[in-house]
C-alpha positions as CSV (number, residue, x, y, z in Angstrom):
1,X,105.6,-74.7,14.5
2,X,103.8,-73.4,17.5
3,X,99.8,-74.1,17.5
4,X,97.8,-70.1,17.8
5,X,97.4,-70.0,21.4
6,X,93.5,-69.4,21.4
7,X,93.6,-67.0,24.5
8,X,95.9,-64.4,22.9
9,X,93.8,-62.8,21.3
10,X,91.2,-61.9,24.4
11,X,92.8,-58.3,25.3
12,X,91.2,-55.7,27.5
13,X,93.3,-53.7,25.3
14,X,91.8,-54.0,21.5
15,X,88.7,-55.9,21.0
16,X,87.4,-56.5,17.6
17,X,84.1,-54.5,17.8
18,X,82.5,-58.0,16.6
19,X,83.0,-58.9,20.5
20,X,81.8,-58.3,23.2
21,X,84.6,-56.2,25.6
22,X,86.5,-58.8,28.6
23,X,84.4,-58.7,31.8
24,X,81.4,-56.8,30.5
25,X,78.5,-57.8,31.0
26,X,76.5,-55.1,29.7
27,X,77.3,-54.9,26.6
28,X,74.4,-56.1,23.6
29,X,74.7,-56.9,20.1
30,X,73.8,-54.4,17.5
31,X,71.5,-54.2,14.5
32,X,74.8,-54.4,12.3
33,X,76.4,-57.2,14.6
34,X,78.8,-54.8,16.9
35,X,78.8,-54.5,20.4
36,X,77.8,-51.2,22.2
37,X,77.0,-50.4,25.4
38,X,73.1,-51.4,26.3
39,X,71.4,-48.3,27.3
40,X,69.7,-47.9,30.9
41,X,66.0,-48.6,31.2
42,X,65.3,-44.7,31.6
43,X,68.1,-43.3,28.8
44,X,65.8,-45.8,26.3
45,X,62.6,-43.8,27.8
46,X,63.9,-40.6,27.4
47,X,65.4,-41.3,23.9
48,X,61.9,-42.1,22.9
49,X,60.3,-39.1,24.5
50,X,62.7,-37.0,22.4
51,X,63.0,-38.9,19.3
52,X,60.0,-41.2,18.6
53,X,60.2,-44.1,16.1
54,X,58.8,-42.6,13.0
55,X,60.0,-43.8,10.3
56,X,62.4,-46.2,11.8
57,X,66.2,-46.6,11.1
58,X,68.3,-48.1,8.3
59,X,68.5,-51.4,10.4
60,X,64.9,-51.3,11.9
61,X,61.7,-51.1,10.9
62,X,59.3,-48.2,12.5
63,X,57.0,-50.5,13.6
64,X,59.6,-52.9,15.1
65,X,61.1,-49.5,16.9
66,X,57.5,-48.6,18.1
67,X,57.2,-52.2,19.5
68,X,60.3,-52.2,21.6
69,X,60.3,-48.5,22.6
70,X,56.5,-49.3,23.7
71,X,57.8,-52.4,25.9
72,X,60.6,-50.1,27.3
73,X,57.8,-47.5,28.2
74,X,55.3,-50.1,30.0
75,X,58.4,-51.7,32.0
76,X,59.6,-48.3,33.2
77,X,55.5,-47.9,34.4
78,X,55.7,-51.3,36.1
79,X,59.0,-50.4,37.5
80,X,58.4,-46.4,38.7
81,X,55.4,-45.1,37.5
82,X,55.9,-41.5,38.8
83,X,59.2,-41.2,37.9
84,X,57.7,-41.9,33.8
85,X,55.3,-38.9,34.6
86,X,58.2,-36.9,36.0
87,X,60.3,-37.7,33.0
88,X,57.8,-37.1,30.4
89,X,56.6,-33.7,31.8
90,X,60.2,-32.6,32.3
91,X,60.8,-33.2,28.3
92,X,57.3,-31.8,27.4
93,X,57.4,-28.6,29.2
94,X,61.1,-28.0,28.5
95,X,61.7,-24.5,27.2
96,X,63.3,-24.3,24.3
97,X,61.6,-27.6,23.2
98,X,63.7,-31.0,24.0
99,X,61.2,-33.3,21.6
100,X,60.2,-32.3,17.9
101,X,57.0,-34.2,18.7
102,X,54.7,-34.0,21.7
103,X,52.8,-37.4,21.1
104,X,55.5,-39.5,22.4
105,X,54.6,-37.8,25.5
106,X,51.7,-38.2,24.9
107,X,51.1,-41.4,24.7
108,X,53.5,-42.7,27.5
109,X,51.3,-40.2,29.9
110,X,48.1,-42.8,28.4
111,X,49.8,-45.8,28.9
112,X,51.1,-44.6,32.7
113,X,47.0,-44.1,33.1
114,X,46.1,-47.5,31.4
115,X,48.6,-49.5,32.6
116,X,50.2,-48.0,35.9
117,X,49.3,-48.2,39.8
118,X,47.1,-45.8,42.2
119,X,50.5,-43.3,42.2
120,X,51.1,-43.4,39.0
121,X,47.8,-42.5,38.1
122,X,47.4,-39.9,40.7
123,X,50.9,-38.2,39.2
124,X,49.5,-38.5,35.8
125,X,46.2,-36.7,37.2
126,X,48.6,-34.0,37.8
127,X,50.4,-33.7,34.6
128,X,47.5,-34.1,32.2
129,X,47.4,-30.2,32.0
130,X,50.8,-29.3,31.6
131,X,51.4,-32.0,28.9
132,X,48.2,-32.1,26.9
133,X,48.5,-27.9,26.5
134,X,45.9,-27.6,23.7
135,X,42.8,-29.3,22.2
136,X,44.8,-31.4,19.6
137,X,47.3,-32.5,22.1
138,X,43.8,-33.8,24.4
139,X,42.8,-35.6,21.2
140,X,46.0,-37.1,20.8
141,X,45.7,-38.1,24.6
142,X,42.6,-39.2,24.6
143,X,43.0,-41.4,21.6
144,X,45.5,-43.3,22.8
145,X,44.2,-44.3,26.0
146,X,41.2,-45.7,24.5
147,X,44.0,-48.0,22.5
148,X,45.4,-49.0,26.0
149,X,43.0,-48.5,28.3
150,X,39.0,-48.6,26.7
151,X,37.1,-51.9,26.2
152,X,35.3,-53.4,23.0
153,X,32.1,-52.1,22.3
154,X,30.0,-53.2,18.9
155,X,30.8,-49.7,17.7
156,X,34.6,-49.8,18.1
157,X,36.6,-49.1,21.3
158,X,35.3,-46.9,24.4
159,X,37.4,-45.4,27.5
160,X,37.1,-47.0,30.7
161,X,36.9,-44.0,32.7
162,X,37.4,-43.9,36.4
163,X,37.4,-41.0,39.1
164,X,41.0,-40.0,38.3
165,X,40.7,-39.8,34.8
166,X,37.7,-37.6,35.7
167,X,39.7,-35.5,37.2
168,X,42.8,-34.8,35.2
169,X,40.4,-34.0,32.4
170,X,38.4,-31.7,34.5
171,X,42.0,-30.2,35.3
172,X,42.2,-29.2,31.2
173,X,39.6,-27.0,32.1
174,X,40.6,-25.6,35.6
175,X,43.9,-24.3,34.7
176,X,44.8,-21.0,34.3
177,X,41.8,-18.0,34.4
178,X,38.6,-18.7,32.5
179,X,39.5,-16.3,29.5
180,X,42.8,-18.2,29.3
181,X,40.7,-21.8,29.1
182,X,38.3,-19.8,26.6
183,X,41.0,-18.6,24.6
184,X,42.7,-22.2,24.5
185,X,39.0,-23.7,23.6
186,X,38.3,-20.8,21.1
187,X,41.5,-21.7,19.3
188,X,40.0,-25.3,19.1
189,X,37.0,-27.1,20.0
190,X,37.1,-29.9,17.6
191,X,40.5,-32.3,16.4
192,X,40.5,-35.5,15.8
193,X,41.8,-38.5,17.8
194,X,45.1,-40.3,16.2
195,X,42.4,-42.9,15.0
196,X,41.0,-40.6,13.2
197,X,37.5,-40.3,15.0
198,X,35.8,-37.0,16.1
199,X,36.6,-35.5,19.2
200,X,35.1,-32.4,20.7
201,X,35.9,-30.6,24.0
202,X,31.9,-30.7,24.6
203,X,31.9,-34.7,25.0
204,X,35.1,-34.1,27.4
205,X,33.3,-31.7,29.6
206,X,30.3,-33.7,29.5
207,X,32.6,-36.9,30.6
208,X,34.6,-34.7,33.0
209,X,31.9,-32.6,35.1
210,X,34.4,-29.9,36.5
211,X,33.2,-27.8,39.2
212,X,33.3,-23.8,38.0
213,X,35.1,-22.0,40.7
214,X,33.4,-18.6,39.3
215,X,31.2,-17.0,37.6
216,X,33.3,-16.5,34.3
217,X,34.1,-20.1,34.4
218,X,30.5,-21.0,35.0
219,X,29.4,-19.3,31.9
220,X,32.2,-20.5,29.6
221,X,31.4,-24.1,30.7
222,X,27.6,-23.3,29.7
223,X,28.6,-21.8,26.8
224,X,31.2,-24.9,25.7
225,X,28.1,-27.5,26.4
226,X,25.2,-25.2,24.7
227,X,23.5,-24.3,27.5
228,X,24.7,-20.5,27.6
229,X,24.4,-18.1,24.5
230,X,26.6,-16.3,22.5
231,X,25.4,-13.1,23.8
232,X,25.5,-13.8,27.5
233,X,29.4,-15.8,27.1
234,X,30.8,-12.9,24.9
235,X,29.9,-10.2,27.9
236,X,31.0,-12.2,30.7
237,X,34.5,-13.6,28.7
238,X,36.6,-11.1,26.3
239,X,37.9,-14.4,24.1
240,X,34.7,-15.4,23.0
241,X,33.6,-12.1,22.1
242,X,36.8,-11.8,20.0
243,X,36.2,-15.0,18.7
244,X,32.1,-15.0,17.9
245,X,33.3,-11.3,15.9
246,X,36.0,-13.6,14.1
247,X,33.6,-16.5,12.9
248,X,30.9,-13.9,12.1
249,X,32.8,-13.0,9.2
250,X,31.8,-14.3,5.9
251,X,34.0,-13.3,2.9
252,X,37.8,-12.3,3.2
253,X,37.4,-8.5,3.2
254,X,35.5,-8.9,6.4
255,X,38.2,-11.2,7.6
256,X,40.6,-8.5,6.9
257,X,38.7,-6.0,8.3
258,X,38.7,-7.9,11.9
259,X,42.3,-9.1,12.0
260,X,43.6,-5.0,11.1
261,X,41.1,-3.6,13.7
262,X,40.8,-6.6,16.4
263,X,43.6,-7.9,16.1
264,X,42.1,-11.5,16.1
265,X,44.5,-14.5,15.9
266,X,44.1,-16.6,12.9
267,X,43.0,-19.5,14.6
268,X,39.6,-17.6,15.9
269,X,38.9,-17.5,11.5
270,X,36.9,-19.3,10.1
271,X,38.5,-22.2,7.7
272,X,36.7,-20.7,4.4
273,X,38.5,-17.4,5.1
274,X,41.3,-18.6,6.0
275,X,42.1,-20.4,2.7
276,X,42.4,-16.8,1.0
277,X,45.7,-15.3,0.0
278,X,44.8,-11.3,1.0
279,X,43.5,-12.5,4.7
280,X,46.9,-13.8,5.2
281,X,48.4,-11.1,3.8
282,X,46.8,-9.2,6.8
283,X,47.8,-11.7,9.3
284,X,51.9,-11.2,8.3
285,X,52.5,-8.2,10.9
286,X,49.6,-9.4,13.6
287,X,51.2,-13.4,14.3
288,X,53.4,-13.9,16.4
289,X,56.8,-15.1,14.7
290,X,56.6,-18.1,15.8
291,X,53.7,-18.8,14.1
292,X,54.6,-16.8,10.8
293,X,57.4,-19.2,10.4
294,X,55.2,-22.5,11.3
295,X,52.6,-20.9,8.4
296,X,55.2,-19.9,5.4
297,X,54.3,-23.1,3.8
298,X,50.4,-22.5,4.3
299,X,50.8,-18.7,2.8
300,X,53.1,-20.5,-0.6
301,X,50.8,-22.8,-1.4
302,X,47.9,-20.1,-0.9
303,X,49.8,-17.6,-3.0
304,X,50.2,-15.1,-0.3
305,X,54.0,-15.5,-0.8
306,X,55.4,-15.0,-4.0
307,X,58.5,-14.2,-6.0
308,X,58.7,-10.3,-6.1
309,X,55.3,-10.1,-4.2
310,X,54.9,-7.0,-1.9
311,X,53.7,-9.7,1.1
312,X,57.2,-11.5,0.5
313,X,59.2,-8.4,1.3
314,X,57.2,-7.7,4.5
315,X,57.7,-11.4,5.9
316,X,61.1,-11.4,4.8
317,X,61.4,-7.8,7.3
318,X,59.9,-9.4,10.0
319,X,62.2,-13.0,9.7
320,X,65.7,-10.7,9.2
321,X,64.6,-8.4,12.1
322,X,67.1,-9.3,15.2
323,X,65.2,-7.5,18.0
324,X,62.3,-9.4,17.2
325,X,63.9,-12.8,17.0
326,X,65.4,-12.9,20.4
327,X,62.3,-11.4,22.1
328,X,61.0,-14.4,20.8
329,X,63.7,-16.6,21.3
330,X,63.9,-18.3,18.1
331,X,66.9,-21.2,18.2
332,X,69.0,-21.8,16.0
333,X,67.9,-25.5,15.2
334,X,64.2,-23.9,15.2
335,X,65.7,-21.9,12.3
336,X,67.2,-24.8,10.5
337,X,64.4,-26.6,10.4
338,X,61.7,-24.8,9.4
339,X,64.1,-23.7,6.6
340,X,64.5,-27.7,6.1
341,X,61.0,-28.1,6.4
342,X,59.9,-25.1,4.2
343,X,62.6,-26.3,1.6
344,X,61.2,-29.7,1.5
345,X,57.9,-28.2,-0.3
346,X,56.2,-30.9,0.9
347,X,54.6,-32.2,4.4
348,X,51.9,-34.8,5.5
349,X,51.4,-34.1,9.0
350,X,48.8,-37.2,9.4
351,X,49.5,-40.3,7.7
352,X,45.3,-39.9,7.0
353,X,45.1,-36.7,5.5
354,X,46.4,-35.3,2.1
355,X,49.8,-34.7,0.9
356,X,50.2,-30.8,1.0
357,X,52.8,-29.4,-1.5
358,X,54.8,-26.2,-2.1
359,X,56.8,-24.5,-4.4
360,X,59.2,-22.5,-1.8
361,X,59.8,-19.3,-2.6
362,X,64.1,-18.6,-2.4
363,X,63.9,-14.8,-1.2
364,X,61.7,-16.6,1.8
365,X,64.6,-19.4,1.9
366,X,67.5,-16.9,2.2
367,X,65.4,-14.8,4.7
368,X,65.0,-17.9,6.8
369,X,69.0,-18.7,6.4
370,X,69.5,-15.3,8.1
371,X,66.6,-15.9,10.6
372,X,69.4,-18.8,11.4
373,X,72.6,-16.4,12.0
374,X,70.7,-14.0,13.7
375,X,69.3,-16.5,16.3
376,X,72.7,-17.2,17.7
377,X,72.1,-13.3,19.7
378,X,73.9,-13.9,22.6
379,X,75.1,-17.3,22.7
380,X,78.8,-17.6,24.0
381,X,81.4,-20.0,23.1
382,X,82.6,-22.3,25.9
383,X,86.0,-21.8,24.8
384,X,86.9,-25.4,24.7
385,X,88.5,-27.1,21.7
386,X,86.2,-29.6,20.2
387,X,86.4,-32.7,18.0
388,X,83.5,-33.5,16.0
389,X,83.0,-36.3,14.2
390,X,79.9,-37.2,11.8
391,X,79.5,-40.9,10.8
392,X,79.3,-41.3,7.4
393,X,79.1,-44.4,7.1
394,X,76.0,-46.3,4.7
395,X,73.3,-46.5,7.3
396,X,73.3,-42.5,8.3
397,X,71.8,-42.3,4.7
398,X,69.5,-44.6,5.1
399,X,66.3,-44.4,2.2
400,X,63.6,-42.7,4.8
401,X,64.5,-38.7,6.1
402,X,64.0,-37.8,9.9
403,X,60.2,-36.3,9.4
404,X,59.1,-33.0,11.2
405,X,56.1,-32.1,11.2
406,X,55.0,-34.6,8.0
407,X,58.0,-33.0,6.3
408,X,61.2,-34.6,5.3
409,X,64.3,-32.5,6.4
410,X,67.4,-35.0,5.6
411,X,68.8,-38.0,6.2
412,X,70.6,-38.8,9.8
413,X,73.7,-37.5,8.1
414,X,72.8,-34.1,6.6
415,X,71.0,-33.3,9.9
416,X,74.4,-34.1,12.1
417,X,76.2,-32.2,9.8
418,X,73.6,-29.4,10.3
419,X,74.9,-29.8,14.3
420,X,78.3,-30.2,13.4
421,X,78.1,-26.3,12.0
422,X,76.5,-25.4,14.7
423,X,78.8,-25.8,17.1
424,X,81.3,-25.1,14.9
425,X,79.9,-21.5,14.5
426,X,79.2,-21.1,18.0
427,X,83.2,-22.2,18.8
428,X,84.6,-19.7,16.4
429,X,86.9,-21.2,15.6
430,X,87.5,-24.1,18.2
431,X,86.2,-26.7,16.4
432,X,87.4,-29.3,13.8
433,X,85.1,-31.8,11.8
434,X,85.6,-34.9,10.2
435,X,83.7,-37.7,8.8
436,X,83.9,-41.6,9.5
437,X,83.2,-44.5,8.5
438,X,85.8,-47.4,8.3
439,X,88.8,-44.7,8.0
440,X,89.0,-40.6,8.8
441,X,87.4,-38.7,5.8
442,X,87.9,-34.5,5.6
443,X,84.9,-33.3,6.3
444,X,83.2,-30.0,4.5
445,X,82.0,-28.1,7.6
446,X,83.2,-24.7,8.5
447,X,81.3,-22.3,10.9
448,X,80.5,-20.3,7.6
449,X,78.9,-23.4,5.6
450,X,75.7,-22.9,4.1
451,X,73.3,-24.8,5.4
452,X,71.8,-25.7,2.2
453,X,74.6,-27.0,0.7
454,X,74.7,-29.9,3.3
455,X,71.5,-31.5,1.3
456,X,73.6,-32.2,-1.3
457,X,76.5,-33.7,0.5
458,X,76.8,-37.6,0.6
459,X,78.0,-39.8,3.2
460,X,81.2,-41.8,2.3
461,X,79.2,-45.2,3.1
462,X,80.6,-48.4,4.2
463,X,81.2,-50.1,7.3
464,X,81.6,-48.3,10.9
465,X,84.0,-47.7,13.0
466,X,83.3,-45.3,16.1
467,X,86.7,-46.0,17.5
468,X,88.4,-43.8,15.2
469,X,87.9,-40.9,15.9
470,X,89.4,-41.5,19.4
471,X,92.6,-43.6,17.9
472,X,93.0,-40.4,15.3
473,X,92.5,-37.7,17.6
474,X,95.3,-39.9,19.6
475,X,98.0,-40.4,17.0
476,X,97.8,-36.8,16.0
477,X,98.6,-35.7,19.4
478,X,95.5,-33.5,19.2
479,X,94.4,-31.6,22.6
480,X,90.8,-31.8,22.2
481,X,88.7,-30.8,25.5
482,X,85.9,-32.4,24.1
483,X,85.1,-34.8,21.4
484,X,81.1,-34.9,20.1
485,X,80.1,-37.8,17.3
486,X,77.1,-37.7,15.7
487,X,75.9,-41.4,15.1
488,X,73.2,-44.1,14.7
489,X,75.6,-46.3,17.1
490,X,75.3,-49.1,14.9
491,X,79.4,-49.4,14.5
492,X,80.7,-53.0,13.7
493,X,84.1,-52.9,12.0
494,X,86.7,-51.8,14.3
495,X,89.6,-53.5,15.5
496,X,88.9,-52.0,19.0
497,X,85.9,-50.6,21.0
498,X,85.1,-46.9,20.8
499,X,85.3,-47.0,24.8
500,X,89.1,-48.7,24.7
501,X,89.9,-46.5,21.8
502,X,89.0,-43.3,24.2
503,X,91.0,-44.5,27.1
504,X,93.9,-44.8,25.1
505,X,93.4,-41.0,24.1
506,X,93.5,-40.0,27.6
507,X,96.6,-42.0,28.5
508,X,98.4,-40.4,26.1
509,X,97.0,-37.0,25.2
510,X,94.5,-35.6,27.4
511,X,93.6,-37.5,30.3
512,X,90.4,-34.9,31.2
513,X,88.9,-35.2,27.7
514,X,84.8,-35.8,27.8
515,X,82.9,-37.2,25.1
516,X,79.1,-36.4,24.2
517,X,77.5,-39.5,22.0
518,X,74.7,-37.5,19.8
519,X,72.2,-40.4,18.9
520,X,70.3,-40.0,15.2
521,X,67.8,-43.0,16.3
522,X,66.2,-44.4,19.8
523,X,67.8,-47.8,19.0
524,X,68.7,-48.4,22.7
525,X,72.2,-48.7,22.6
526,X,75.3,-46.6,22.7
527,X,79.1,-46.5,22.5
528,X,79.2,-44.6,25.3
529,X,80.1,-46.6,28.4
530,X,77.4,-45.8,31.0
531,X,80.0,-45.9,33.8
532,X,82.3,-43.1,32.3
533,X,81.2,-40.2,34.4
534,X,83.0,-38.0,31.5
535,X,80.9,-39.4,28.6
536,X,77.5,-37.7,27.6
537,X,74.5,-39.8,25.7
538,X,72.4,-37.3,23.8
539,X,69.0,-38.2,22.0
540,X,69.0,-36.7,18.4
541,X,66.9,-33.7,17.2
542,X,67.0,-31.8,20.7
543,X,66.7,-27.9,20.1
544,X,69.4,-26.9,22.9
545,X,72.0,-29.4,21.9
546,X,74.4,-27.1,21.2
547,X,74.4,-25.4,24.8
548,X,73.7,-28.7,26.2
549,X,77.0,-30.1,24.5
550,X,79.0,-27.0,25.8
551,X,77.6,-26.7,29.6
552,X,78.9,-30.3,29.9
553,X,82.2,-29.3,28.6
554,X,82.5,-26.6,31.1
């Protein structure tokens, strides 16, 4: 009998996902022991910009993530600093929002200060404004690049601050007109770093010395640093006088009194006022929408909003009013969330600070399901046919939930789902869905699911194997444009690689087919081959993936 001849079995053709693919060389081992493609220095950055680490993944820890998305960050400094600023801006300021979470950016733009060059710094300089948009986000800033960038003191930490740092902070100040800065400082003068410790925008200026370029930014510098009274600032800037009348108030009739006739945002209120049902009552038809949905869980727990409560019909009107939600340009995934979020009835937004809880109020749930439909408006279908396919294998349902804001709002395999009926309601029709783990499941997803029903749908489990839904689509025949998989990439059990398994496909079915990767986690790593100019990486919880997913297809 013939010995096994050792070197049949290394084929270009169908590699065991347990090995690495003939002649690749950049290819890395998994946290589940299968190979995938290793992830360019700057996809890794950007995943982290978008996605974070909190909370971590079934296979890593969030505190091994942070490490190795924090070494990713500093050698992406080291190698283009500038390009990191440009990056990090580009997902900050992205409209709708590209990142859940401002702080990753936040924190990269203080580590390209502590730890980059003379242009990196100088770029940095020049981003600090446009990233760090409001007082909290200047904590946030600030915080961390004492952590990378202060020295020991007996007292703690301090900021080594030099003449560009100077600057950029003085720029927080200098942009936009003075009543604008007021407003911004009005909303906020005091947060707290993410260490915890007091910050105020006082000690800032007082750090920064920026030079007024006018009289009404003269006097609201003054006024910031208690040098210039309430009477002179509130004649010289309209803000403060809006916002000294706000604070003046004292019980909630007072409160209500200001917000009907001024028209004062809530944030100008004073805390004590603001913990009373009635004054946010008042507040339903003067916020903005975008902040009435951010607040739903504020006015539950208050008592504003309550089953069969008069204030409950009038913020279900304004989240069911269509004209209102595209002149405001709610998303869809903003929708889903919050209603995730809200649903959740509970949220922690700083690991420090108490757990806040709910009981959520279903006529407010439904409205924010319609709040959903409604913000498709306008959204067209790219008329392509689409394969999606969700892994369901065990580590999408891993034991921690992607976190939003402090709240839980599902496991890596509810939310993809949540995607998966996205597009499918967008596609009308032009879409099929199926589930995968180590074999082809039927999945539940139409375009008309109900998105709560997904919470209580569980993943098949098991191993992973990203290549079927290639091989599948392949020995059905079926002419898919476009195939999108929603995955943590951690795929181990196939007999061949995803990227074999797709060029098999296009041999034999549909030779222009593209494919967009949708990761859950910033693991660095994908099954997409970084050299297939038809194959899309996408970081997780991005608000425009469905029109980012169907502009590539076109």
């Amino acid at each position: 009998m013939m010995a096994r001849d050792p070197l049949a079995a290394v084929s270009a053709i169908a590699t065991p996902q347990s090995r690495p693919l003939p002649g690749r060389t950049d290819q890395v081992q998994n946290a589940a022991g299968g190979y995938v493609f290793a992830k360019d220095l700057w996809t890794r950055l950007e995943d982290f910009l978008i996605l974070g680490t909190t909370g971590g993944t079934y296979y890593v820890s969030a505190d091994t993530l942070t490490a190795e998305n924090a070494g990713v960050l500093f050698e992406a400094i080291g190698e283009d600093g500038p390009r990191v600023v440009e990056l990090l801006t580009a997902v900050s300021t992205a409209r709708p929002p590209r990142a859940p979470k401002q702080r990753p950016a936040l924190f990269a733009l203080a580590a390209c200060y502590a730890k980059g060059d003379a242009g990196t710094r100088q770029a940095a300089k020049a981003a600090l404004a446009k990233v760090a948009r409001t007082t909290d986000h200047l904590a946030q800033f600030f915080g961390y690049y004492k952590n990378l960038g202060g020295k020991p003191t007996a007292r703690g930490t301090a900021p080594t601050v030099g003449r560009s740092l100077r600057t950029a902070l003085g720029s927080w100040f200098l942009t936009g007109s003075a009543d604008a800065v007021a407003f911004r400082a009005c909303k906020a003068r005091q947060r707290r770093t993410p260490q915890g410790e007091a910050f105020d925008l006082r000690d800032v200026l007082r750090i920064a010395h920026p030079a007024a370029d006018d009289e009404q930014r003269a006097t609201l510098f003054g006024w910031i640093a208690g040098n210039v009274g309430d009477d002179r600032a509130r004649e010289v800037l309209p803000a403060v006088d809006r916002f000294l009348t706000a604070k003046a108030v004292t019980t909630p009739a007072e409160a209500v009194e200001v917000v009907t006739t001024a028209k004062v945002p809530w944030e100008f209120l004073p805390d004590s006022v603001l913990r009373d049902p009635s004054v946010w009552e008042a507040l339903i038809e003067t916020v903005g929408l975008t902040a009435l949905i951010r607040n739903l869980a504020r006015m539950t727990r208050l008592g504003t909003l309550e089953p069969m409560a008069e204030a409950t019909s009038r913020t279900v009107a304004r989240l069911t009013d269509r004209e209102a939600i595209l002149r405001a340009r709610i998303h869809p995934m903003d929708a889903w969330l919050a209603m995730r979020v809200y649903r959740s009835g509970v949220a922690q937004p700083n690991p420090r600070a108490t757990r806040q809880r709910w009981d959520p109020v279903p006529a407010v749930l439904d409205a924010l399901e319609e709040t959903y439909e409604l913000a498709f408006g306008t959204v067209e279908p790219s008329g392509k046919r689409l394969l999606v396919a969700v892994d369901s294998s065990g580590s999408m349902s891993w034991g921690g939930s992607l976190q939003v804001g402090g709240s839980p709002i599902g496991t890596p395999y509810e939310v993809g789902n949540a995607m998966a009926v996205m597009l499918a309601r967008i596609e009308r029709g032009g879409v099929h869905v199926i589930d995968v783990d180590v074999s082809v499941h039927a999945s539940k997803v139409t375009p008309r699911t109900n998105l709560r029903e997904i919470a209580s749908w569980r993943p098949s489990g098991g191993g992973t194997d990203l290549s079927l839904p290639f091989t599948w689509a392949r020995e059905r025949g079926m002419q898919a444009d476009g195939i999108v998989v929603f995955t943590d990439n951690e795929t181990w059990a196939g007999r061949s690689h995803p990227a074999q398994a797709l060029h098999a496909y296009r041999d034999a079915v549909n030779p222009a087919a593209r494919v967009v990767v949708v990761s859950m986690s910033a693991t660095g790593h994908s099954i997409g081959d970084p050299n297939d100019q038809g194959v899309l990486n996408v970081a997780g919880l991005d608000a425009s993936l469905p029109l980012v997913v169907t502009g590539f297809l076109r």
